[in-house]
C-alpha positions as CSV (number, residue, x, y, z in Angstrom):
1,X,6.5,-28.0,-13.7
2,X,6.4,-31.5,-12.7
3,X,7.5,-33.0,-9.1
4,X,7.0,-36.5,-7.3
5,X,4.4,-37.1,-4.7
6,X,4.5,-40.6,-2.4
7,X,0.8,-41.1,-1.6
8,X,0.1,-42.1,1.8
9,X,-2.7,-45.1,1.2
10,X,-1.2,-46.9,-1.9
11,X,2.4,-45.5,-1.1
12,X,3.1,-45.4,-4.5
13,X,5.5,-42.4,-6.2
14,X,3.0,-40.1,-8.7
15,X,4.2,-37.9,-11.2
16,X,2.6,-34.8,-10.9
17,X,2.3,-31.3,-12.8
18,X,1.0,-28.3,-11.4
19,X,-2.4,-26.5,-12.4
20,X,-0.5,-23.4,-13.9
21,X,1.3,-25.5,-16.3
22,X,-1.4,-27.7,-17.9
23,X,-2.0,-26.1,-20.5
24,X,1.5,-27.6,-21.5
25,X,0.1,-31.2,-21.3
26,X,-2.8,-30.4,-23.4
27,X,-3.9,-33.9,-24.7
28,X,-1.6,-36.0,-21.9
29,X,-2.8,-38.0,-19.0
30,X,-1.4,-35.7,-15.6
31,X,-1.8,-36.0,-12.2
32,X,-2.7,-32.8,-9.5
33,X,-2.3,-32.6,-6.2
34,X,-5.0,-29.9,-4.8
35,X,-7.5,-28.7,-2.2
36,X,-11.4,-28.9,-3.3
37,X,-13.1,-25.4,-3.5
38,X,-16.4,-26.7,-4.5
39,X,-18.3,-29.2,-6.5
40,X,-21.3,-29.7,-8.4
41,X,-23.2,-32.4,-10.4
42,X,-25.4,-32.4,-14.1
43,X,-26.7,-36.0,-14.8
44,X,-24.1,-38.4,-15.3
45,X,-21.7,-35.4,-14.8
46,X,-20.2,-34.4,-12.0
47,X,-17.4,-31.3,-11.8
48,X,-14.8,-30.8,-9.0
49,X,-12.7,-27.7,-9.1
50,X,-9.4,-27.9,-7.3
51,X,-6.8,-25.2,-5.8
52,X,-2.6,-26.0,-5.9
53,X,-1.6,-22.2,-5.0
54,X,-0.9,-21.7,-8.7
55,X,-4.0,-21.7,-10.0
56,X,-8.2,-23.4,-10.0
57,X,-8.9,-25.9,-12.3
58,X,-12.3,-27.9,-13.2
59,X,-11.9,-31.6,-13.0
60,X,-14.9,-33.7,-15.1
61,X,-16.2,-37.2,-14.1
62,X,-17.8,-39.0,-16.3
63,X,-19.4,-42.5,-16.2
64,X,-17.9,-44.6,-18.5
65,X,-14.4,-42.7,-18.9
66,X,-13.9,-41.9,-15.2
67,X,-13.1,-45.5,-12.6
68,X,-15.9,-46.4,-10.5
69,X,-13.9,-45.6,-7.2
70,X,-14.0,-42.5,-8.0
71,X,-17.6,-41.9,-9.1
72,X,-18.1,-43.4,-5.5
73,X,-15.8,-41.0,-3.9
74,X,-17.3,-38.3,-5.4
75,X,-20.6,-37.6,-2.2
76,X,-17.8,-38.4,0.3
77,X,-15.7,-35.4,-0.7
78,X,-16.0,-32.2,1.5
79,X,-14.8,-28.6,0.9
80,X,-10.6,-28.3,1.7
81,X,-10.0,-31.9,1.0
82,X,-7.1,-32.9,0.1
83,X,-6.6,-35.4,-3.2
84,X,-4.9,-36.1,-6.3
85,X,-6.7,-36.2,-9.8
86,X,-5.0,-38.3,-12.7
87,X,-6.7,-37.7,-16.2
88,X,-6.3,-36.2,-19.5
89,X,-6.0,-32.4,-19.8
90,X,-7.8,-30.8,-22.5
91,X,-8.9,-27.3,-24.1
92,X,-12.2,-25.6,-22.6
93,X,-12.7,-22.0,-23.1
94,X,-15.2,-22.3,-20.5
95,X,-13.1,-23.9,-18.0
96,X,-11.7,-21.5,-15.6
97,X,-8.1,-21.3,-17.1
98,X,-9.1,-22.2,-20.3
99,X,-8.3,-26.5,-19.9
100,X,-9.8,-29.2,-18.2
101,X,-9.0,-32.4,-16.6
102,X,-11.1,-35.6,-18.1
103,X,-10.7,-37.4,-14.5
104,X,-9.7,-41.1,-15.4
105,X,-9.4,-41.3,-10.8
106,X,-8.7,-39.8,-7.8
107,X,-6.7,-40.7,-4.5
108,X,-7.8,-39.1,-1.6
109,X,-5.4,-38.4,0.9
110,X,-7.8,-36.6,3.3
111,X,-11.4,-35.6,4.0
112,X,-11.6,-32.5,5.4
113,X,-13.9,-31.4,8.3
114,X,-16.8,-29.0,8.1
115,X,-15.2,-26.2,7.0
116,X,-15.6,-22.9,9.1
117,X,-15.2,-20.6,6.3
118,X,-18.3,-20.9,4.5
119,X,-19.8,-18.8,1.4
120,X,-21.6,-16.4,3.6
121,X,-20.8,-13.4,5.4
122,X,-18.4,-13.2,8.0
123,X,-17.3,-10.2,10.7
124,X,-13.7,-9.1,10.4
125,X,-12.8,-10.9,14.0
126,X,-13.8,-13.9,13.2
127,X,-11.9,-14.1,10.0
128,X,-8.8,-12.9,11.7
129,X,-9.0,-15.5,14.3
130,X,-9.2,-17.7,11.4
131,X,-6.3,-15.9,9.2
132,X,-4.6,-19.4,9.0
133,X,-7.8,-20.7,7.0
134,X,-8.5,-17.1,5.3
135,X,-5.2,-17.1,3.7
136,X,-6.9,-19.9,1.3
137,X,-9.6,-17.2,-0.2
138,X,-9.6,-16.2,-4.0
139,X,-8.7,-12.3,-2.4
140,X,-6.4,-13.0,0.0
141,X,-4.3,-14.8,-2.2
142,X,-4.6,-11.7,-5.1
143,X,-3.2,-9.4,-1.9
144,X,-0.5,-11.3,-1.3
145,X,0.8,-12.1,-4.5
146,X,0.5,-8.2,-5.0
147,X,2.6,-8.1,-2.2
148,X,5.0,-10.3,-3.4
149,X,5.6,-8.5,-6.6
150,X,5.8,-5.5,-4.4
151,X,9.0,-7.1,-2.4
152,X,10.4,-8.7,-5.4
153,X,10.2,-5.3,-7.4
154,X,12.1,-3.5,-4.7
155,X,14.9,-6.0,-4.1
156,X,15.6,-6.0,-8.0
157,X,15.4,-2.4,-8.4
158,X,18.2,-1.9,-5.8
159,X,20.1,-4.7,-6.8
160,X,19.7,-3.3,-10.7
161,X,21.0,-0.3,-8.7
162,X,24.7,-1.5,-7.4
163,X,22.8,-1.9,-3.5
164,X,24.2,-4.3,-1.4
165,X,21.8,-6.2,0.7
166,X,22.6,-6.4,4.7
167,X,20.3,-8.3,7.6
168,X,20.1,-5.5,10.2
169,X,19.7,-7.1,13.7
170,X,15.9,-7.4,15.2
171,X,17.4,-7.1,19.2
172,X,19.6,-3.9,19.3
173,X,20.5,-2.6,22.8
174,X,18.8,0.9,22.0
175,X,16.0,3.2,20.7
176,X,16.4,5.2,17.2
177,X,13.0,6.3,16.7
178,X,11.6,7.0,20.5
179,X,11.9,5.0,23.6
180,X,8.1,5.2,24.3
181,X,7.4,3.0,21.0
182,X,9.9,0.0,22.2
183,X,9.2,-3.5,23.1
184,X,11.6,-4.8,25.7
185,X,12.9,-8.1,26.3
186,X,14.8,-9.7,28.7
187,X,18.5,-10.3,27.8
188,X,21.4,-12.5,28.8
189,X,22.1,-12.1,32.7
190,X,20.3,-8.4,33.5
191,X,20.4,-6.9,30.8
192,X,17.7,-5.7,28.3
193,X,17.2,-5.6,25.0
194,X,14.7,-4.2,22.4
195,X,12.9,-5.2,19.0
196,X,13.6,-3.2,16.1
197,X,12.0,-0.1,15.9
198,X,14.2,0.2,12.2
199,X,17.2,-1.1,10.5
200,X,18.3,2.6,9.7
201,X,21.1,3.0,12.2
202,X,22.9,-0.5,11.1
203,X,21.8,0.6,7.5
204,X,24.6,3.7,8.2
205,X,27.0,2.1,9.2
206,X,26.7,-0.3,6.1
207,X,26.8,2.4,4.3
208,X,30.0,3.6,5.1
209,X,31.9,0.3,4.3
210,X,29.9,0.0,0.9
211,X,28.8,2.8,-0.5
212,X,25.1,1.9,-1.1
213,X,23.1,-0.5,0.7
214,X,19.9,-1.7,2.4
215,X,18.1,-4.3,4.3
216,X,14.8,-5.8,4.6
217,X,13.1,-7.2,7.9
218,X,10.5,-6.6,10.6
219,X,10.2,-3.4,12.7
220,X,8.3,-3.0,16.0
221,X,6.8,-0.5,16.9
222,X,4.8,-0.2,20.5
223,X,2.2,2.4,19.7
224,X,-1.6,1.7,21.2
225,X,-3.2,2.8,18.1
226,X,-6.3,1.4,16.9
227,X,-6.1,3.2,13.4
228,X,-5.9,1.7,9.4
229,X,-2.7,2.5,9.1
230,X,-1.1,1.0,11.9
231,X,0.3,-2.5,12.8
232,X,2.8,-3.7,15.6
233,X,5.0,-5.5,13.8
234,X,5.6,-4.6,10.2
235,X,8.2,-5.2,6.9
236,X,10.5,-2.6,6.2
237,X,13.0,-2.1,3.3
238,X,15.7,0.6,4.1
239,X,18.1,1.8,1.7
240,X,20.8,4.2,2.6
241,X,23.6,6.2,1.2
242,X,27.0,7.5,1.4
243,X,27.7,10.8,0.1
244,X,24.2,11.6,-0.8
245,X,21.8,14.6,0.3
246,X,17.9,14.8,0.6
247,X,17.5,15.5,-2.7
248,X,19.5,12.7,-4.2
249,X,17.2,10.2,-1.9
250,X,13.7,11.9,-3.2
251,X,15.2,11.3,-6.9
252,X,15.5,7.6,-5.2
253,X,12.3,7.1,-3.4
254,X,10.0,8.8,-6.6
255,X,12.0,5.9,-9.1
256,X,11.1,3.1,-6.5
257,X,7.7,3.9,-5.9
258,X,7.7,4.2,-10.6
259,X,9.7,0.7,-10.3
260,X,7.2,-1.2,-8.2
261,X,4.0,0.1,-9.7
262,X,4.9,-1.1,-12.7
263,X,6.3,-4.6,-12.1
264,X,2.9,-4.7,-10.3
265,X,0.8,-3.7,-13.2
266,X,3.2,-6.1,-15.4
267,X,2.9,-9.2,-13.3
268,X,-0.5,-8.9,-10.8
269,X,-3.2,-7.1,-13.1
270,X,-5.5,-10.5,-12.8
271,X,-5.2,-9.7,-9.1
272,X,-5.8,-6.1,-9.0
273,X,-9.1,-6.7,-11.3
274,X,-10.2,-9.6,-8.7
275,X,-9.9,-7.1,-6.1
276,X,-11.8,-4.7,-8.1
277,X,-9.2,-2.1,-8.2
278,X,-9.0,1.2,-10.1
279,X,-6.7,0.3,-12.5
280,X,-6.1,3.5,-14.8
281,X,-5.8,5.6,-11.0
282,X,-2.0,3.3,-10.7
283,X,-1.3,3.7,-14.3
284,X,-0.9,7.4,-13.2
285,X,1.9,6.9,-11.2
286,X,4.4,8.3,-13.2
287,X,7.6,10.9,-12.8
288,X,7.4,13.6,-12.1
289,X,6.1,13.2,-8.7
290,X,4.5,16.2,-6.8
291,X,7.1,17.9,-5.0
292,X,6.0,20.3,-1.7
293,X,7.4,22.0,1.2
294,X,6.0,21.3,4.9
295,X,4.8,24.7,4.8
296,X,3.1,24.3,1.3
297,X,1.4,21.3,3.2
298,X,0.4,23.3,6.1
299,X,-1.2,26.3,3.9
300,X,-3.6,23.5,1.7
301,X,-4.3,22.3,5.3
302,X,-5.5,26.0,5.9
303,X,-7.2,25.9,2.5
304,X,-9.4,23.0,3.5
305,X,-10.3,24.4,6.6
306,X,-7.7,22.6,9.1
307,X,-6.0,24.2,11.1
308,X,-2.6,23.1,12.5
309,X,0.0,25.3,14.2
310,X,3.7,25.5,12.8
311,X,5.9,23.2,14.4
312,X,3.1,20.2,15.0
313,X,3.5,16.7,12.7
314,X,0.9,16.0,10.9
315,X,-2.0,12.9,11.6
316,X,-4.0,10.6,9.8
317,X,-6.4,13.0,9.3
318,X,-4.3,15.6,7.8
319,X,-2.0,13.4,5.9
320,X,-5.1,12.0,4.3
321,X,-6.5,16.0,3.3
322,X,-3.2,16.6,1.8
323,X,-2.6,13.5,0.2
324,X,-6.1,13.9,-1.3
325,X,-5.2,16.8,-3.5
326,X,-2.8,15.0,-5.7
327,X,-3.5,12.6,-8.4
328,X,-0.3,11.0,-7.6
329,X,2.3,10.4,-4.6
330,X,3.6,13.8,-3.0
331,X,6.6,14.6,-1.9
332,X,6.9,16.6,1.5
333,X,10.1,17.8,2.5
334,X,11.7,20.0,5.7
335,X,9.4,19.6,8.5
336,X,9.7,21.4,11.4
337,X,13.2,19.4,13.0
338,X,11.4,19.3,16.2
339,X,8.7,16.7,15.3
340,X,11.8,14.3,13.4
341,X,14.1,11.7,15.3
342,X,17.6,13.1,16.7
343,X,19.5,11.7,13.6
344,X,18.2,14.0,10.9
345,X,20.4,16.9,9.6
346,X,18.7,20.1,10.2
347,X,18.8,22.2,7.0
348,X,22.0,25.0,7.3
349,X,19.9,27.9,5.8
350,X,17.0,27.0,8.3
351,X,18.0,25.5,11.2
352,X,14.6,25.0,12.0
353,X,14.0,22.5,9.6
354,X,15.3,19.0,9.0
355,X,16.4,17.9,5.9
356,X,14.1,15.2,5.6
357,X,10.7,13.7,3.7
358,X,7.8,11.5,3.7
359,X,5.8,10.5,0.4
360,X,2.2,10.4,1.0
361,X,0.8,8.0,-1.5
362,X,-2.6,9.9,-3.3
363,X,-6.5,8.7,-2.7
364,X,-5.8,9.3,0.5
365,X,-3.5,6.8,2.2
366,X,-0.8,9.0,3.9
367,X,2.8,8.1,4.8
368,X,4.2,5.1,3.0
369,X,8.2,6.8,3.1
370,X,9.8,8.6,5.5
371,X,13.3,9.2,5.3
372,X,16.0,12.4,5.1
373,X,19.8,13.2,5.7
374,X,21.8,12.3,8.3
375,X,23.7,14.3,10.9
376,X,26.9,13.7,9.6
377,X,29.1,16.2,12.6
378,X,30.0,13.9,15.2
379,X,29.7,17.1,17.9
380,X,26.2,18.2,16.5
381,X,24.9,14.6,17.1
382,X,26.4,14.0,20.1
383,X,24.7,17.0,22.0
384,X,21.3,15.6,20.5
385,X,21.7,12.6,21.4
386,X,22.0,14.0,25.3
387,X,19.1,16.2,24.7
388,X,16.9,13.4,24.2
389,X,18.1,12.1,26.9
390,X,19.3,8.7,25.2
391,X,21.7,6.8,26.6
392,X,24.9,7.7,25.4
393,X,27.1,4.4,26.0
394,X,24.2,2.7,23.7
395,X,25.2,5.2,21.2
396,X,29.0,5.1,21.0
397,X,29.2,2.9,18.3
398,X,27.1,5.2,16.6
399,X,29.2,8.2,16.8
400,X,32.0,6.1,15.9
401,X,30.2,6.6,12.1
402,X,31.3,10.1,12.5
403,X,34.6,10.2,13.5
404,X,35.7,8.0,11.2
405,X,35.9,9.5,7.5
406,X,32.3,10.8,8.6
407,X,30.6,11.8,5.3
408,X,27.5,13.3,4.2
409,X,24.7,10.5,3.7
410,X,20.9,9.7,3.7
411,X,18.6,7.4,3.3
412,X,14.7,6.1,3.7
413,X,12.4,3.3,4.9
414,X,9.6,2.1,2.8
415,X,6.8,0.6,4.9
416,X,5.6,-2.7,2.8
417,X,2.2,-3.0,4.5
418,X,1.2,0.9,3.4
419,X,2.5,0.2,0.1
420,X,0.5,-2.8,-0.4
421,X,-2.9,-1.4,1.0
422,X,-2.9,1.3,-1.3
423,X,-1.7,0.1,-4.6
424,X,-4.8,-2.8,-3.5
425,X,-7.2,-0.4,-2.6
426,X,-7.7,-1.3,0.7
427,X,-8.7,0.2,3.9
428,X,-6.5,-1.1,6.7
429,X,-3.1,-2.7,6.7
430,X,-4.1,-5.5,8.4
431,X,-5.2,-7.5,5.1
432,X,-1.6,-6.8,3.5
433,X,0.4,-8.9,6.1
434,X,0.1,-12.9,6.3
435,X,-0.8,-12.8,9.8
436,X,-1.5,-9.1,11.4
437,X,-0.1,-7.9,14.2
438,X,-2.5,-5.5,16.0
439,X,-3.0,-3.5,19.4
440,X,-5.6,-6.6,20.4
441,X,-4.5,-9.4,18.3
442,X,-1.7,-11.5,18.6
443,X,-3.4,-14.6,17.5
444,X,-2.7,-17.4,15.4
């Protein structure tokens, strides 16, 4: 790829090319714009090696071939400077990248402080606090390529699926998950308004006018948790359809999960061995998935020596023992309809129940879907709705779903960060979002 630069000394226009397509220009004189990640010198050798965000390279000076200015430059030059490097690319197997740049000179458009990243060991709070610098590290850049190929693969696999994409709104004038998770805001005049707990509700009533749709945003969420798997705001997508059931949404949710695994594995292996990631435990994820009731989950709880009384959801701690005894993601399904939002269907052979599931990914990393049917009888989710004591002119456009050519319809949310942390390998969320959003941090 080659794009135009106007450097700022000499204000001249420079033809560049960027460091993942050099190996096109093998033999031609190029120019690259970059960031220095370190340097080093042999004689009458000296080496820089630049970053663009598509790749490192290894620039060569060389008395005699390279200009004097730049030979000069050379002590001047500090780590996260800023330059562009004009010289002949050629072939080095050594070379990171396999070419080279023969530096004929260099522009330098600025010298960069001390740098407060340094080689050494640094604590988790200080990196965070300087996640706008971190972001430039060999491993954070792996992660969030991974997690781009994670979005990418789930957009194109419900697009390849007939989906229609809608933007559900981030203010909504109500709570579908739990009023005690809810950040308020101040409205227009006296009113209020809250952040996103989910697109689901909007998602429904997409649905409905489409057949098959979903969205992809932020969600808040207002818990004080302190734990790996939690952040405060975090990227959901949510697909949801019209005349559909729980099973015909598990079929769904075990083909995404298949569909993004392997566009990973395709596209980000160089990233997942950087991070040194157990390759051959993702190649596993294939259909079919494990498939278990809540009370199947409960009884290997028992198994293990944890106990947990019907009718409670499960926590970390026991989403992490269950998930532990599969090789590969398991599928949960009914839970007890007590400890599931006011939306879900309860199952007409069980009342009990809900009709509704979460996939715990395996090694350990819980949740990363939750989703079920939806109460399609306008009366049935009307007298929820007052029994949990929402309020019900927030809700009106809700049951309007219902009374309309209501139909039975489901859907699920896929949590992005969870995903991301465990097809990395990673303990905590946190490293699987640009710039975390945590009980105590809300900085940069």
């Amino acid at each position: 790829m080659r794009f135009a630069i106007r450097n700022p000394q000499s204000g001249y226009v420079m033809a560049t090319v960027t460091i993942d397509t050099v190996g096109k220009h093998d033999g031609q004189s190029v120019t690259i714009c970059g960031w220095l990640t370190h340097k080093r010198s042999s004689g009458r050798i000296r080496f820089l090696v630049l970053r663009d965000g598509t790749g490192t390279i290894q620039c060569t000076l060389i008395q005699g071939e390279t200009s004097e200015q730049a030979l000069d430059l050379y002590p001047e030059l500090t780590h996260e400077s800023s330059l562009t490097v004009t010289g002949t690319v050629r072939r080095d197997k050594r070379a990171p990248g396999g070419y080279e740049i023969l530096a004929s000179s260099i522009e330098v458009l600025q010298i960069a402080e001390t740098y407060p990243i340094s080689p050494k060991e640094h604590g988790v709070g200080f990196l965070m606090d300087h996640r706008h610098l971190w972001l430039r590290s060999s491993r954070q850049q792996a992660i969030l390529r991974i997690r781009h190929a994670v979005v990418n693969a789930a957009r194109k696999f419900f697009d390849d699926q007939g989906f229609t994409l809608l933007d559900a709104p981030i203010f909504t004038p109500s709570s579908c998950e739990g009023t005690t998770t809810l950040f308020e805001t101040d409205y227009f005049g006296d009113r209020k308004a809250f952040l996103s707990q989910s697109g689901q509700l909007y998602m429904e009533a997409g649905a409905m006018a489409f057949g098959k749709v979903y969205c992809y945003g932020p969600t808040f969420r207002a818990e004080k948790s302190k734990t790996r798997r939690h952040l405060t705001e975090f990227w959901m997508i949510e697909p949801e359809i019209a005349f559909a059931d729980l099973e015909t949404i598990m079929k769904l949710a075990e083909a995404l999960i298949v569909a993004i695994v392997e566009e990973v594995l395709e596209t980000r292996r160089q990233e997942l061995k950087l991070l040194g990631r157990d390759i051959t435990r993702l190649e596993k994820i294939q259909p079919p998935f494990y498939v278990i009731s809540y009370d199947e989950a409960v009884q290997i709880l028992k198994d293990a020596g944890e106990s947990l009384p019907w009718g409670e959801d499960f926590g970390a701690s026991q989403e992490t023992i269950v998930s532990n005894h599969f090789d590969k993601p398991v599928l949960i399904h009914r839970y007890p309809a007590q400890t599931k939002a006011f939306y879900m269907k309860n199952d007409p052979n069980r009342p009990e129940v809900a009709l509704c599931v979460d996939m715990l990914a395996p090694e350990g990393y819980g949740e990363i879907i939750g989703g079920g049917q939806r109460e399609d009888d306008p009366v049935i989710l009307k007298e929820k709705i007052e029994k949990a004591e929402l309020p019900a002119e927030s809700f009106d456009w809700y049951l309007d779903l219902r009374r309309y050519g209501s139909v039975p319809h489901a859907g699920f949310g896929l949590g992005i960060e969870r995903a991301v942390a465990w097809i990395c390998g990673f303990e905590h969320v946190r490293e699987s979002i640009p710039f975390p959003r945590l009980l105590d941090r809300l900085y940069p």
